[in-house]
C-alpha positions in Angstrom: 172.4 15.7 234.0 171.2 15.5 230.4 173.6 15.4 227.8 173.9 18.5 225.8 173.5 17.7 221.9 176.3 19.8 219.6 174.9 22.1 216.9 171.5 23.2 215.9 168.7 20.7 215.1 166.1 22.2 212.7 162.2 22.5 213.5 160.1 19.7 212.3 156.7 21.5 212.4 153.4 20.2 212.9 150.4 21.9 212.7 147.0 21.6 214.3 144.8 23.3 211.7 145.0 26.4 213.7 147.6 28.3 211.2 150.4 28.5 213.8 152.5 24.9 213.8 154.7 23.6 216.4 158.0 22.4 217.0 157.7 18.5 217.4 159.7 17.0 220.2 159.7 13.3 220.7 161.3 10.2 222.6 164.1 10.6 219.5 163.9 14.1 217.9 163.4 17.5 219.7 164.8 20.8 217.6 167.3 22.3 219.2 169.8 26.2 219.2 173.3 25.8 218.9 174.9 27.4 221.7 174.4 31.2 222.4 177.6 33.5 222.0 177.5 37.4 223.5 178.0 39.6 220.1 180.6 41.4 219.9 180.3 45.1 220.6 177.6 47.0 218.0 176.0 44.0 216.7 173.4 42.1 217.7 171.8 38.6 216.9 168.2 38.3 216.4 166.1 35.4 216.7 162.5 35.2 214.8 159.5 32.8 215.0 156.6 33.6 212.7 153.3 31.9 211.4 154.9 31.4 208.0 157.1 28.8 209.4 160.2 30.9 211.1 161.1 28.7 214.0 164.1 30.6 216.1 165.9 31.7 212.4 169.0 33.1 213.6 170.3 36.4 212.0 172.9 39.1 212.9 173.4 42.4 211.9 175.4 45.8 213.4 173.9 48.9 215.3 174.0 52.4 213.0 175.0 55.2 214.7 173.4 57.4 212.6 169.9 57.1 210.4 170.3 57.6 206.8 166.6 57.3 205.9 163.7 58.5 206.9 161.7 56.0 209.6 161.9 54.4 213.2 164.9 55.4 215.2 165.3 53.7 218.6 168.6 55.3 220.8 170.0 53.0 223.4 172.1 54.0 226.3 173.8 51.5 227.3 175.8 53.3 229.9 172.4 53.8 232.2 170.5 50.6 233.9 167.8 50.8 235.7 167.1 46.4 235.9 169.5 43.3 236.4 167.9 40.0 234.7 167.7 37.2 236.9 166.9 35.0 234.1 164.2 33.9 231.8 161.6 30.9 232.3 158.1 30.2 232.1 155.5 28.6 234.4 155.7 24.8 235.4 150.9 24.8 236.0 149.0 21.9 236.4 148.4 21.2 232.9 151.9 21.7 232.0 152.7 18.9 234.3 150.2 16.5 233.6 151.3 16.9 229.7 154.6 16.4 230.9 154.1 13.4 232.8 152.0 11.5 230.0 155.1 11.7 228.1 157.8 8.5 227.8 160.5 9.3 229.7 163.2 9.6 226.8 160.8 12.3 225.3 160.4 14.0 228.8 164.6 14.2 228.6 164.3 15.7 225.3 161.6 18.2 226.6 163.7 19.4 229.3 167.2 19.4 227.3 165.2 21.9 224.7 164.6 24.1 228.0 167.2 23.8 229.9 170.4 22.8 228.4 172.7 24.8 226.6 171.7 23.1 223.4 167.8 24.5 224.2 167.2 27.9 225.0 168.9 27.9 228.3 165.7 28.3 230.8 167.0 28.9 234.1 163.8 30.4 236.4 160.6 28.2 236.8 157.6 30.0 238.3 155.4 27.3 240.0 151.7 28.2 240.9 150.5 27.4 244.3 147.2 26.0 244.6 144.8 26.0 240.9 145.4 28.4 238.5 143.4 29.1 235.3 145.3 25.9 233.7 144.3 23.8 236.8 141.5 20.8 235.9 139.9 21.5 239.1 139.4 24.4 241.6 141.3 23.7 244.7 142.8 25.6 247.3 145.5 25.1 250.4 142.5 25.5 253.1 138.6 25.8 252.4 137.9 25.3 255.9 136.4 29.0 256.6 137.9 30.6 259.6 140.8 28.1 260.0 143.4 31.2 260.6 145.5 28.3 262.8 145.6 26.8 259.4 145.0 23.7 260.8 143.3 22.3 257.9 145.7 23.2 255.3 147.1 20.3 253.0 148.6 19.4 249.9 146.3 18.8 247.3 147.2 15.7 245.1 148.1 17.9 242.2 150.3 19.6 244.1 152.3 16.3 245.7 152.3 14.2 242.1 153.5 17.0 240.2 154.5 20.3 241.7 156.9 19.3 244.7 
C-alpha cells in the first residue's frame, strides 16, 4: 500500500496556454485533500475548482429552512431515496495508461495516492474500456475475423495485455 500523507498539500498550477491550469503532480510533489469528514446534520461542505485558479477550495456552510430573499430555492427530502452510490471513479483508457506508464515510478505512486488514498480524493470504481475507445491510438477490436461466432480468433490486443489487465 501507499502511504497516506497527513494534511492538505496545496495546488501548484501549471498552465498550458489554454486558460484552464492544472494541478502538477511529480516524482516529489502531488497536491493533496486532507481527509473527508461526514458534516454534521444541516451543513454541508463544498468543494470548488474554477478557471480563476480554485483548485478543490474547501468551504462549509448550514442548510436554511426557510428563504428569506427572493431567488433559487432547492428542497431536499432526505427521508425519500430512490439510488445507493457505489462509488465514484473515472475511466483507466488507453491514453490514460500509456501517460501513466511514461511516468517514473515515484510519480506514478504520487498519481495513484492523489486518487486513491484517503489523502487524494478517495477514488474507489475504475471503469476500464474493452477494446479502443475514442482515447485509443489505434482502432482495434477483440475479433475482426467476420463470421467467427466460435470466436475462435479472438485475442488480446497488445494494449490491452501491457496496460489494461
Amino acid at each position: 500500500t501507499l502511504p497516506c500523507l497527513p494534511g492538505a498539500r496545496p495546488c501548484i498550477p501549471k498552465d498550458f496556454g489554454h486558460g484552464s491550469p492544472v494541478c502538477v503532480c511529480n516524482a516529489t510533489y502531488c497536491d493533496t485533500l486532507d481527509p473527508l469528514v461526514v458534516p454534521t446534520p444541516g451543513s454541508y461542505v463544498k468543494y470548488e475548482s474554477s478557471k480563476a485558479g480554485k483548485r478543490l477550495e474547501r468551504s462549509e456552510g448550514k442548510f436554511q429552512s426557510t428563504l428569506s430573499t427572493r431567488g433559487l430555492l432547492l428542497m431536499l427530502n432526505i427521508s425519500t431515496l430512490y439510488q445507493h452510490v457505489k462509488g465514484f471513479g473515472g475511466s483507466l483508457s488507453d491514453a490514460a495508461a500509456m501517460n501513466i506508464l511514461k511516468l517514473s515510478q515515484p510519480a506514478q505512486d504520487n498519481l495513484l495516492r492523489s486518487y486513491f488514498s484517503e489523502s487524494g480524493i478517495e477514488y474507489n470504481l475504475i471503469r476500464v474500456p474493452m477494446a479502443c475507445s475514442d482515447f485509443s491510438v489505434r482502432p482495434y477490436s477483440y475479433d475482426d475475423v467476420p463470421n467467427d461466432h466460435e470466436l475462435k480468433h479472438f485475442r488480446l490486443a497488445d494494449e490491452d495485455v501491457k496496460m489494461k489487465v
